[in-house]
Legacy VTK file of the C-alpha trace (Angstrom):
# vtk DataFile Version 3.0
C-alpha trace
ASCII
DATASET POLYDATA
POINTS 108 float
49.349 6.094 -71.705
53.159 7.339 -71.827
54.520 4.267 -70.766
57.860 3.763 -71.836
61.058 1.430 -71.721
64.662 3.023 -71.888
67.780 1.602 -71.515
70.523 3.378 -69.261
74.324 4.143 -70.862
77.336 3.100 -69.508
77.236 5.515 -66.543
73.437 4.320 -65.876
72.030 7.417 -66.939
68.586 7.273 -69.009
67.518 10.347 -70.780
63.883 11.128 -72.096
61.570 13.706 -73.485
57.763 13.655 -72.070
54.898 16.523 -70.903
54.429 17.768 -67.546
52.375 15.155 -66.050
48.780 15.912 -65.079
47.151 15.188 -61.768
44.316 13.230 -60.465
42.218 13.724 -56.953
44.529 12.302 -54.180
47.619 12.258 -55.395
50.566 14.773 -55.517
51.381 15.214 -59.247
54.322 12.622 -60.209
55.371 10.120 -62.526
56.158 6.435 -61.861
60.029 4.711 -62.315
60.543 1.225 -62.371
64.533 -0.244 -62.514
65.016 -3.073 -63.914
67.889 -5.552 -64.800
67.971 -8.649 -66.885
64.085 -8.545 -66.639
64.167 -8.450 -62.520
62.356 -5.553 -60.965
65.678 -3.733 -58.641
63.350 -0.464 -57.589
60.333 1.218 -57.868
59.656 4.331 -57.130
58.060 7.874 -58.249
59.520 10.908 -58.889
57.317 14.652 -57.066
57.977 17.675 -58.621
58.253 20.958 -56.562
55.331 22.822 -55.663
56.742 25.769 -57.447
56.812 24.358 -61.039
53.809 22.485 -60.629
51.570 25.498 -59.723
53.546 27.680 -62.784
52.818 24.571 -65.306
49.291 24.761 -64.110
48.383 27.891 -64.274
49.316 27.770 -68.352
47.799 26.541 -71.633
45.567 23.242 -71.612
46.489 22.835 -68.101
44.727 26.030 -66.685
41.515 24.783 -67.434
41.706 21.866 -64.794
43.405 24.357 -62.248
45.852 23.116 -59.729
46.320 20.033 -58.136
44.757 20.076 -54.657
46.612 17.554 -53.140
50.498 18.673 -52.088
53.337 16.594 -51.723
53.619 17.094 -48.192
49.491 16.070 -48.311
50.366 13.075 -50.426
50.019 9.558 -47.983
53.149 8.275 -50.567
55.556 11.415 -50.699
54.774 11.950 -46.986
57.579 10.182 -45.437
59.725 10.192 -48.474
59.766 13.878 -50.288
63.386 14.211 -50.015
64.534 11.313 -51.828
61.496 11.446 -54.949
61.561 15.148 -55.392
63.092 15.733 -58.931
65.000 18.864 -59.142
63.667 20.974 -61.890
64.372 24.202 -63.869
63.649 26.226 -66.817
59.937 27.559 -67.304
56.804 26.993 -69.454
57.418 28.744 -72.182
61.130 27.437 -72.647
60.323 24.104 -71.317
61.350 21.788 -68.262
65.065 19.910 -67.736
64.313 17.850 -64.257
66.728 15.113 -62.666
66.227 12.602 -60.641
68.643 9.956 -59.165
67.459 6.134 -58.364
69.478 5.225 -55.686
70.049 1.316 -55.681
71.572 -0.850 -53.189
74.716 -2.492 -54.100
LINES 1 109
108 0 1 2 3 4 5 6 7 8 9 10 11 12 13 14 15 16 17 18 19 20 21 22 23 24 25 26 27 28 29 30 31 32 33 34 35 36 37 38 39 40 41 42 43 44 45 46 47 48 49 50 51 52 53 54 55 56 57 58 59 60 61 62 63 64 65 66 67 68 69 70 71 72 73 74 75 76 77 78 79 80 81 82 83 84 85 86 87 88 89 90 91 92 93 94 95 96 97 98 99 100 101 102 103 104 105 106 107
């Protein structure tokens, strides 16, 4: 369920348009990345979102009725050690909608 497959421009920059992800028990709310090149996996990895803009997503429309997600990044067993470098940085608001990036670092 939306899976995709882009492919990056010359400056390795992929854009896409998608809905605030919802959560499941466990888990910090995030969406999975997987790089790859010529059909070989480079990275894999998963982008967090701030707490922020998760509870203000949640607390609107279809996603109020589930409420917010009880697990937290920093309670997350992936995100614990790693926050910094998967946290997406994320503006705009529900009602005018979400523009988040995220940078895949990849070793040379």
């Amino acid at each position: 369920y939306l899976r995709g497959i882009q492919t990056s421009d010359a400056n390795g920059q992929v854009k896409f348009t998608t809905i605030y992800p919802g959560w499941y028990q466990g888990r910090a709310t995030h969406i999975h990345v997987e790089v790859t090149q010529n059909g070989r996996s480079l990275k894999v990895t998963q982008i967090a979102f701030p707490e922020s803009t998760t509870a203000e997503v949640y607390g609107t429309g279809v996603y109020a009725s589930r409420g917010s997600n009880p697990t937290t990044n920093s309670r997350d067993g992936i995100f614990a050690d790693s926050l910094s470098s998967e946290l997406a940085t994320v503006s705009g608001s529900p009602s005018s909608g979400y523009t988040a990036n995220f940078t895949v670092g990849l070793a040379a």
